[in-house]
C-alpha positions, 0 to 999 in steps of 0.5 A: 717392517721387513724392508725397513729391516732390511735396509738397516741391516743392508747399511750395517754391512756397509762397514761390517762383516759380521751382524748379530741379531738378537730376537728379544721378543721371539717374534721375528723369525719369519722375517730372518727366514725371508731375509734375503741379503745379496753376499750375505750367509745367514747363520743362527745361534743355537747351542753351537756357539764354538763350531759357529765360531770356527766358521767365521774366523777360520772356515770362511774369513772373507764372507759377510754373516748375519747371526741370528739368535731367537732369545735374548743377548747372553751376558758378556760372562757366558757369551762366547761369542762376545769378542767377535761382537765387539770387533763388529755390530749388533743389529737392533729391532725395536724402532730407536735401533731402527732409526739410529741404524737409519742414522748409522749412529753407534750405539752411544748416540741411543739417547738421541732417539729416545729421547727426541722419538717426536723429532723422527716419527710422523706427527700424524697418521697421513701421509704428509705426516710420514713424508716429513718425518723422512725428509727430516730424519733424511735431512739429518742423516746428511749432515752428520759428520763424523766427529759430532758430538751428542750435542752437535746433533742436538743442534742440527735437529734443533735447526732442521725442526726450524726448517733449516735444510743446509749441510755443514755448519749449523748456527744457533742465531740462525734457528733463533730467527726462524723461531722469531719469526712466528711472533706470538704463533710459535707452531714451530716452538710447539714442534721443537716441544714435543720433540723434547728439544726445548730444553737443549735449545735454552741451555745453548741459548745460556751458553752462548747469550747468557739468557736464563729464565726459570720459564725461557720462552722465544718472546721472552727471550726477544724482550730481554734482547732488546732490553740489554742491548739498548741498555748495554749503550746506555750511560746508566741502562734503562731507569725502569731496570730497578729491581735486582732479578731484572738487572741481574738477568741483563748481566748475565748476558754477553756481547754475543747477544748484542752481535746476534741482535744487530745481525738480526735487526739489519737482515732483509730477511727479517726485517718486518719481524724486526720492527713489529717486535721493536714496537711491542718491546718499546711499548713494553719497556715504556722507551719513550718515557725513558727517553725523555731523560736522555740527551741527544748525544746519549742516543746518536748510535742507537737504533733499536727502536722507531721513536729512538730516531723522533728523540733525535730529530726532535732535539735536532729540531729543538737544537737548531731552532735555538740555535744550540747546535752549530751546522757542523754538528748537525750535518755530521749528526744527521749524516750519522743517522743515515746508518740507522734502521729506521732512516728510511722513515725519516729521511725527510725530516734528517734533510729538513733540519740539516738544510735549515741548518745549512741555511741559517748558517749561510745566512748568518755569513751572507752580506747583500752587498751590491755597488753595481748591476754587474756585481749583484748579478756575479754575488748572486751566481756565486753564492746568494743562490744558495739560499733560494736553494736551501729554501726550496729544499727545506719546503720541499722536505717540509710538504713531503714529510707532512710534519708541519707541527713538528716543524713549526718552529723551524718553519716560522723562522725560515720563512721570516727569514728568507722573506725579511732578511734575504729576498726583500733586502737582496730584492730591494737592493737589486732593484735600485741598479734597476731604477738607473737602468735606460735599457734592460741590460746588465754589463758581462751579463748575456742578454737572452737574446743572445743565446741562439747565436752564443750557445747554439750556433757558435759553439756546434752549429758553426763546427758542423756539430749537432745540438738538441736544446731543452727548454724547462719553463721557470727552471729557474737559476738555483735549480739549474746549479743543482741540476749540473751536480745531478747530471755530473753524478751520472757516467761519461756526462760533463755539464758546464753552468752559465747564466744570462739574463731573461727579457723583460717582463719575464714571462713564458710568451717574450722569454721562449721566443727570446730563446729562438734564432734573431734576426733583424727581418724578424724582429721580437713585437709584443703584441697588442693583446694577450702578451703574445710575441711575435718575431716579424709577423710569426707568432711565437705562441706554442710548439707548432709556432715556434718550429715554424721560426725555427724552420723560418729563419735557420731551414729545415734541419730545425724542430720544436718538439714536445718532451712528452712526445719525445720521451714517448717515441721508440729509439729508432723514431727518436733516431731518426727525429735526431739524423732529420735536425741539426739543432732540435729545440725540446720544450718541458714544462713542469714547473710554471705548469704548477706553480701558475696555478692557483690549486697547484701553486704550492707543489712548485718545489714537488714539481722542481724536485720531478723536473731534475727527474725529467731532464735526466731522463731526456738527456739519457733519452737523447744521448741513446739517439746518438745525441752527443750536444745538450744545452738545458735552459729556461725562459725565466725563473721565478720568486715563491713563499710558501706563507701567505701574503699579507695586505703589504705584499700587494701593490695598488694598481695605479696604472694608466693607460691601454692597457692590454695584458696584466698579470700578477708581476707586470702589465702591457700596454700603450702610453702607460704611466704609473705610480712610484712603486712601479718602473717603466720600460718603453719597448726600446728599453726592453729590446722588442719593437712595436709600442706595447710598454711594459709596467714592472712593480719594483721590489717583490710586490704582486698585484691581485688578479682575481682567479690567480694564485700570488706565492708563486710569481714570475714576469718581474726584474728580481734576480730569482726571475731574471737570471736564468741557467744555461748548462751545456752538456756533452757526453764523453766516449769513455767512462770519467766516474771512479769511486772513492777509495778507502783504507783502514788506519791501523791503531798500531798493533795487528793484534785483538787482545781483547773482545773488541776492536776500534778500527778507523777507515780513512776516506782517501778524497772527498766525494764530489760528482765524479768521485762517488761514494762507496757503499761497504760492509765490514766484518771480522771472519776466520780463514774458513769464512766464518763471521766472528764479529757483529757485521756494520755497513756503512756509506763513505761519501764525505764531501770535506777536503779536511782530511781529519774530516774523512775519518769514520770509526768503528767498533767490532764485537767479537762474538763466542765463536771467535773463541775458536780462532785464538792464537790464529790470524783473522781478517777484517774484510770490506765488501762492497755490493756486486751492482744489479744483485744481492751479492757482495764481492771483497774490496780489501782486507787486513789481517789480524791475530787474535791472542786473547788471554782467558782473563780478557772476557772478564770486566773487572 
């Protein structure tokens, strides 16, 4: 007790040089007695009131005097020392004027610690007891200011009770949040409870919410949150809202509510608590039923609950199977979506049903006209690849999502589709240029043959330049499309895409030797068994073969290496791999691994989607061994379905003859003969030597081999499996990537009027590979940095060269603090993220001011 009186008496004398201390209880005098205050004189009252006087303000005028009374403080009338009080302080003994004095509180903030008396002793008789109750009461005392208000206090106290510890500026939506975050527990509620700071807490929640309940509580509270702000964006609010107390309850609410949710709902923070809580409320408030009499464009902007995000998805699904909804809507609507909380969960189904979109509608506008070889050939590396593109993607979204049911209907009609009105008839159409063909060839179309002497020698070799050749097994043309943009996409890349056309039968062993340096000592030879190649009597089987070919005909400075192997070396081996070789031959094999098998055939497209991982990787891996050359290729693509086969899909095996190889699309052999459904090639036609012939079923026909899968096949003359992808790459000295720019158009006036604002930005240029999007966070602040709207964060990543396209609106919520900034200039800040962190830093902002008039908050 005594340092506990003393260290409130040392403060009073902080500011005053006079302190009366009245002993009420007559029980302190000991303690007065061995008080011992440094430069302070201790004096008491006992009848001498006049000469005690004459001390203090004449005798001695500078000195600090403690003035005791053993009694109690006499009324104002009789005390004639009550002037010299009021000019200075009374010093209290009982606990409360301990703690306001703690506080350095005056005496009008006295119902702060009576009334609140949990909030500053120990909950308990430990030791952790007491030493939270000092940090609390030290916490507090550090961010009182001294222009707060009784209830400013409150508020503080209500935010350290929460855990809050900050100094400065105190928000209630911040101590709601930790509130919501126990759920159902509510150990921290029970403690602002006992504390007496509930009612305090419900009555600001009021003001600045609207939430009133005859029985406020924090679950509660968080329902009828959801509860309005899902029917607040609703054409005709919630169906089950039908009682009056109910809809008068959501009334009562404000936009603050509405801002303070979306606040909440896109926190890191408090996410998890977020969803839990959607779900129990979604449940409650029965959503689903009232989502099944709402339409799509009702529920596009919402995103408060999971099942709002399978409304939209089912009726896109729905909408495109029926063909309701044109692409145009779905891409934007889908695009929509990615801002969405929930996105994340069904990213993969947003892409299966823009991508089934995209490919109805190519499909529709998609004429499979051919006069010539050279025509198909340029048709299909323009455009028709799109749709083997659109195809992959959509099965690849399809298997990933596992959401076969939902998809059915979209599936059925893609595989029909793709089968039936794309690969047979292109497949069909190509085949009769092939029936002509005396040689397998195709005018201004490079053979594969070529390549070495076309890509590799030519454009490096020859100029003194290295070069490193990655050979991705069935990577097959539209992959090679989409694996430009990707590498593109990436800072001082440039990638250019060709195309040739593979040797024939377009199979692993003749199209990686096909790849390797020819010369006319070493000439190609399909073997007499297992379909091996051979260049003059080199084998051309596996990676150790073909180094030897390459070391054979171009010299040492050549290699064949694995991508396993090289990804697997340290920078200075890989340096060193890359300084011994003038040209490096990289040979990956993800895709043909999978897909040529029977238990694996199906994860072709996973195993397309890990291939673009790969090479980025390997590319990367060999640009940080001084790399500066990449040319990425393939041995042959390949044709896949997804559905099975039918009996029609299979060819009779009418082939005569030695046969010495066959697999699903084709057969080796000598003095070879067959039936109509087949073409023919001698070894002359196909451009190898020896007398092994090859036997091709015409169109997209399989033939059975036992132990061997039939959706994914490869070794025939369709243009899926013969035309491969031959991108060259280079690697620039200085960065060529930029992001997009961004500006906000103006509606014509700077200043708000009202309790909301629709800004537009405006998307300077479209996105492409080079020109990246940009990720930005909008909000309306004050001068101080305080945000006084609902916060959107967006993706600007338009690919239109429409510029009316590249228009995103957005609609500001002004929330109650705004209130304090009327008739001053605001700013709408764009913030983007600092790269590596969670910080944010300014891209632009606009100014605004706000003049709003005290009739614009009602509505009507």
């Amino acid at each position: 007790m005594a340092s506990r009186i003393s260290n409130a008496l040392a403060r009073l004398f902080t500011k005053h040089r006079i302190v009366f201390w009245y002993d009420d209880k007559q029980e302190l005098r000991n303690d007065f007695e061995r008080l011992e205050l440094e430069d302070v004189k201790k004096v008491e009252i006992n009848n001498n009131e006049f000469s005690l006087k004459h001390t203090l303000l004449r005798d001695d005028p500078k000195s600090r005097f403690l003035v005791y009374k053993e009694g109690s403080q006499p009324e104002p009338v009789k005390n004639w020392l009550y002037d010299i009080e009021l000019a200075n302080t009374i010093f209290k003994t009982d606990q409360n004027a301990i703690w306001l004095s703690e506080l350095e509180l005056p005496s009008e903030f006295a119902e702060i610690v009576q009334q609140h008396a949990a909030f500053f002793e120990p909950e308990g008789k430990s030791r952790e007891a007491a030493s939270r109750a000092e940090e609390r009461r030290a916490t507090l005392k550090t961010s009182i200011e001294s222009d707060d208000t009784l209830s400013r206090v409150r508020l503080k106290m209500l935010a350290i009770a929460t855990g809050i510890k900050q100094k400065g500026d105190v928000r209630l939506d911040v101590a709601l949040e930790r509130l919501i975050a126990e759920k159902a527990e509510g150990k921290t509620y029970k403690f602002i409870e006992r504390c007496n700071l509930h009612h305090f807490l419900w009555e600001q929640v009021n003001n600045l919410y609207g939430y009133q309940s005859d029985s406020p509580s924090v679950m509660d509270f968080v329902f009828e949150l959801f509860k309005y702000c899902y029917c607040a964006e609703l054409p005709s609010g919630l169906q089950g809202v039908s009682q009056d107390s109910d809809a008068a309850k959501l009334q009562n609410m404000t936009n603050n509510a509405l801002v303070f949710f979306k606040r909440w709902k896109d926190s890191r923070t408090h996410q998890e608590t977020f969803e839990w809580l959607s779900e129990q409320c979604s449940n409650s408030m029965k959503i689903e039923d009232d989502l099944q009499h709402r339409s799509l464009k009702d529920v596009l902007d919402l995103d408060y609950f999971r099942v709002i995000d399978k409304k939209v998805i089912h009726e896109l699904v729905n909408g495109v199977a029926k063909r309701t909804l044109s692409q145009g809507e779905v891409a934007l609507w889908c695009r929509q979506r990615r801002q969405g909380h929930w996105y994340k969960d069904f990213e993969l189904l947003y892409d299966a049903v823009d991508v089934a979109s995209q490919f109805f509608a190519l499909l529709d506008t998609t004429q499979l006209d051919m006069s010539s070889a050279s025509e198909a050939v340029q048709s299909y590396t323009r455009q028709w690849f799109k749709l083997d593109q659109l195809y992959r993607k959509y099965i690849y979204a399809l298997k990933a999502s596992s959401q076969h049911s939902l998809l059915s209907s979209l599936t059925e009609q893609i595989e029909n589709l793709y089968i039936n009105n794309y690969v047979q008839p292109l497949t069909n159409g190509w085949q009769q240029h092939v029936n002509d063909m005396d040689k397998w060839q195709v005018s201004g179309v490079d053979p594969q043959s070529r390549f070495f002497n076309k890509y590799v020698e030519t454009n490096y070799l020859n100029k003194n330049k290295k070069v490193c050749v990655i050979i991705s097994d069935a990577f097959r043309y539209e992959a090679g499309e989409e694996m430009v943009s990707r590498i593109r996409q990436e800072d001082r890349y440039e990638a250019k895409l060709n195309h040739a056309l593979s040797s024939l039968p377009s199979y692993t062993q003749l199209g990686m030797a096909s790849l390797l340096p020819q010369s006319k000592e070493y000439p190609l030879r399909l073997a007499d068994s297992k379909g091996t190649v051979f260049m003059g009597e080199l084998s051309t089987q596996g990676t150790d073969n073909r180094d030897k070919v390459l070391k054979t005909i171009h010299g040492e400075r050549a290699s064949a290496i694995q991508a396993k192997e090289l990804l697997e070396m340290n920078q200075t081996n890989s340096r060193e791999l890359l300084k011994a070789n003038d040209v490096l031959y990289i040979y990956h094999n993800r895709i043909d691994h999978a897909g040529d098998k029977m238990q694996s055939e199906g994860e072709a497209f996973e195993a397309a989607e890990k291939t673009f991982d790969d090479l980025i990787k390997l590319i990367k891996k060999l640009a940080n061994a001084n790399a500066n050359n990449l040319v990425i290729t393939a041995d042959h693509g390949f044709i896949y379905q997804n559905s099975a086969l039918d009996d029609s899909d299979y060819s009779a095996k009418n082939v005569e003859g030695e046969i010495v190889y066959n697999d699903r699309r084709f057969v080796l052999g000598k003095k070879l003969s067959a039936g109509k459904s087949f073409k023919t090639f001698t070894p002359e036609q196909l451009g190898v030597t020896g007398d092994v012939h090859a036997v091709i079923p015409k169109g997209i026909q399989r033939m059975r081999l036992s132990g061997s899968g039939s959706r994914f096949v490869h070794g025939g003359a369709s243009l899926q499996e013969t035309i491969i992808p031959i991108i060259s790459i280079n690697k620039k000295r200085s960065s060529d990537i930029t992001m997009v720019e961004v500006e906000v158009l103006r509606s014509g006036s700077s200043v708000i009027t009202s309790g909301q604002i629709a800004v537009t930005l405006y998307q300077v240029e479209a996105v492409t590979d080079k020109i990246q999007p940009r990720k930005l966070r909008l909000g309306i602040y004050t001068e101080s940095g305080k945000l006084i709207s609902d916060s959107h964060t967006v993706d600007v990543d338009l690919t239109s060269e429409n510029a009316r396209e590249r228009e995103m609106k957005l609609r500001f919520l002004l929330n109650q603090e705004a209130d304090s900034a009327n008739n001053q200039e605001v700013i709408l800040k764009l913030e983007e993220p600092v790269a590596g962190t969670n910080q944010w830093e300014e891209y632009k902002q606009l100014r605004y001011t706000i003049k709003r008039s005290f009739t614009s908050d009602f509505d009507f």
